[in-house]
N, C-alpha and C positions, 0 to 999 in steps of 0.2 A: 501374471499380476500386472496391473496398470493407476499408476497412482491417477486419482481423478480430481481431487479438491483439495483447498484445505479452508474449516470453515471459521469464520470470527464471529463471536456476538458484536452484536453491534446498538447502540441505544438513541440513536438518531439518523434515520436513515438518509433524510438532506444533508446530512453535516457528511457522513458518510460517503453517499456518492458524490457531493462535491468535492472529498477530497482525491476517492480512489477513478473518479472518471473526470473531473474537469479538472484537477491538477495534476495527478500520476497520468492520466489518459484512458485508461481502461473502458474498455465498450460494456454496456449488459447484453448478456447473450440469453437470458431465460428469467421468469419471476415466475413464485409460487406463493397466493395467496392462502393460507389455510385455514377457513374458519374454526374449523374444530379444533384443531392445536390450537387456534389463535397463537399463530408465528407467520413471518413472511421470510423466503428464501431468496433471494438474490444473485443471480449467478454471474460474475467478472470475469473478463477475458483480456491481457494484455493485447495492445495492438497484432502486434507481430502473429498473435494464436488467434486472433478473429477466425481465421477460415478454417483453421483445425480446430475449432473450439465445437463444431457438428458433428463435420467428418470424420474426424480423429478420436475426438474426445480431448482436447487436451485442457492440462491443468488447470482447473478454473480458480477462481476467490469465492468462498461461498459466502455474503454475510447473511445470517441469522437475525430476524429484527422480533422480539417476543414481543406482542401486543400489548402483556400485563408489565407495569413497571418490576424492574429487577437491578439492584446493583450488581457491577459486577468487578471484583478485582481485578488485580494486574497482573494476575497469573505468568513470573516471570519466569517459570518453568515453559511455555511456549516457546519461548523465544524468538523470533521475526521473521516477516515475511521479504523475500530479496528479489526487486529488477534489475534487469540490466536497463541501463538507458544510452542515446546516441550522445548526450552532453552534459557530464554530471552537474557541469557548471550551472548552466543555460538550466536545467533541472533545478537544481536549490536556490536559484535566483527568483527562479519562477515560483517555487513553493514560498519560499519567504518573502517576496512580493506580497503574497496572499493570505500572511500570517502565520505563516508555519513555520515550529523552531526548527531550524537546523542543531539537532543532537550532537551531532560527532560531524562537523565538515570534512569537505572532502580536498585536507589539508596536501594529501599527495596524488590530486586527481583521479584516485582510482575510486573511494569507496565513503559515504557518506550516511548516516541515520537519521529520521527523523521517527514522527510519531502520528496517530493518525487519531484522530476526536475523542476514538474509546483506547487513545495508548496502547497502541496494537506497534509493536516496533518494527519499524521499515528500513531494509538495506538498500541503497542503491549503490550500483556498481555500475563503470564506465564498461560501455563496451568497447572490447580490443583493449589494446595496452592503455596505459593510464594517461592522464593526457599530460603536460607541463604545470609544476605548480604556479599556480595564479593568486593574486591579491582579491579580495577580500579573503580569501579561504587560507593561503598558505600561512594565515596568525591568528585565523583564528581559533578562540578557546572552546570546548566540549560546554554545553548547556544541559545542564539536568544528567539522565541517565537513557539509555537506550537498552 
């Protein structure tokens, strides 16, 4: 057995890959248009799995975009999806630059939450040990819920 995806609705798909490709970083590595379903599939690949993302297969993002409008909940049974990243800091500075709440900062350098357009909850963790707590983050307060 080989885990291969894991897949998100998604209800804007610019809002979407601007947040999981031009702020998180992730590359697209495959699109499937389907008239007949009317749905589009979206396949994400972190940096780091670009080249195993053919070769290998490895774990992709799958977003789901349904052509016919749909609400969708917050299905908090899911639970989140988790990177590692090289600078958590450098990371949530750059996402909330851009508008993005920091949920849970990453008050002891190791591990931060945010939220992604369709509130898809996002872990990000420092890679390697945690790094020294730093100001703005080491006071600051949890925002909403993750």
């Amino acid at each position: 057995m080989k885990y291969l995806h894991t897949m998100v609705r998604v209800s804007d798909v610019d809002a979407s890959l601007k947040f999981y490709c031009d702020l998180l970083g992730m590359k697209e590595v495959r699109r499937i248009d389907d008239e007949k379903g009317r749905f589009t599939l979206i396949f994400l690949a972190a940096p780091e799995d670009l080249g195993r993302a053919e070769s290998e297969r490895a774990p992709l993002l799958e977003l789901t975009y349904n052509w016919d409008p749909e609400e969708y909940g917050e299905g908090r049974n899911f639970g989140h999806l988790a990177f590692v990243v090289d600078d958590i800091y450098a990371t949530c500075e750059r996402l909330q630059t851009a508008g993005v709440t920091i949920n849970r900062p990453p008050r002891d350098g190791h591990m931060a939450f945010v939220r992604s357009p369709d509130n898809i909850s996002i872990e990000l963790l420092q890679k390697g040990g945690s790094l020294p707590a730093a100001e703005p983050w080491a006071s600051m307060a949890n925002t909403g819920k993750w």
